[in-house]
C-alpha positions in Angstrom: 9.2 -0.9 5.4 9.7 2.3 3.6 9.3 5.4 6.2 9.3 7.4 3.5 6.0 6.2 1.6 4.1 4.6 4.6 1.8 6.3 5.9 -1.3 5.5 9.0 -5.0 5.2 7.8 -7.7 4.3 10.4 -5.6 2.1 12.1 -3.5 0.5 9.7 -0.2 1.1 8.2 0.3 1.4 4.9 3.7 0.6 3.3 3.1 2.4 -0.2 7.0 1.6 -1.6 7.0 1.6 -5.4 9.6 -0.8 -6.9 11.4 0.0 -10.0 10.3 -2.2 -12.8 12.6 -0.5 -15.8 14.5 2.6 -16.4 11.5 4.6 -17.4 8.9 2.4 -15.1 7.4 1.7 -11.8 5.3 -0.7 -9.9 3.1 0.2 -7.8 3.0 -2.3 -4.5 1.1 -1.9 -1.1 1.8 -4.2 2.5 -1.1 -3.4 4.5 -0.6 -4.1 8.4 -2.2 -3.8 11.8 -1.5 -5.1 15.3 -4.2 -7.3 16.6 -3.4 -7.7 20.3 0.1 -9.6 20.2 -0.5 -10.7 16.6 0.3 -9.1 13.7 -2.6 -9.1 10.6 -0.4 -7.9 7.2 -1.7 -8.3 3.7 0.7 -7.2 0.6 -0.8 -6.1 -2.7 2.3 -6.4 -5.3 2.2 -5.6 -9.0 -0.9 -3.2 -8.6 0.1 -1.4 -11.7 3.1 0.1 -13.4 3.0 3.9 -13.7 5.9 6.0 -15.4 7.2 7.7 -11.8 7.3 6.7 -8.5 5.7 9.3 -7.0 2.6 8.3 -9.4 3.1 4.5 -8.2 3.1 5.5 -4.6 0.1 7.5 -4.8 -1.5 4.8 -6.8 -0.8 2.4 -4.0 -1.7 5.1 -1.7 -5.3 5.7 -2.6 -5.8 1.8 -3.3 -4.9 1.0 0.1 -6.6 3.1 1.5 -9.9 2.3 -0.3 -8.9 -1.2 0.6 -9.4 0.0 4.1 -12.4 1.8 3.9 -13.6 -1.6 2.1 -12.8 -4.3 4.9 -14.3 -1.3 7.9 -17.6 -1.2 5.9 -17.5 -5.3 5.7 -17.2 -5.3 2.2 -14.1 -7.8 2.4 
């Protein structure tokens, strides 16, 4: 996990890590995890899209995940 581009959201952690695709490209990626009890619930998201920076592919992954979230509280997932 990347310390750098994870960040808590009501309960989760989300590891936001772009991955370099090309010289001039990354792709965005998010791993999604909780702990439940002794267990841990994780979900990964790869190739979410390719953006032209990584700070762009980590907010990208950011604001996915966290919509993702928001998504699975309400019972949408």
């Amino acid at each position: 996990m990347s310390f750098h581009n994870a960040i808590k959201y009501r309960g989760y952690t989300l590891d936001c890590e772009p991955v370099r695709w090309s010289d001039e490209c990354f792709i965005a990626q998010v791993t999604i995890s909780r702990e439940a009890g002794e267990a841990l619930d994780e979900y990964s998201f790869p190739n979410l899209c390719i953006r032209n920076s990584a700070p762009s592919a980590a907010q990208f992954a950011k604001d996915w995940g966290r919509q993702w979230v928001d998504a699975r509280k309400s019972g949408q997932h």
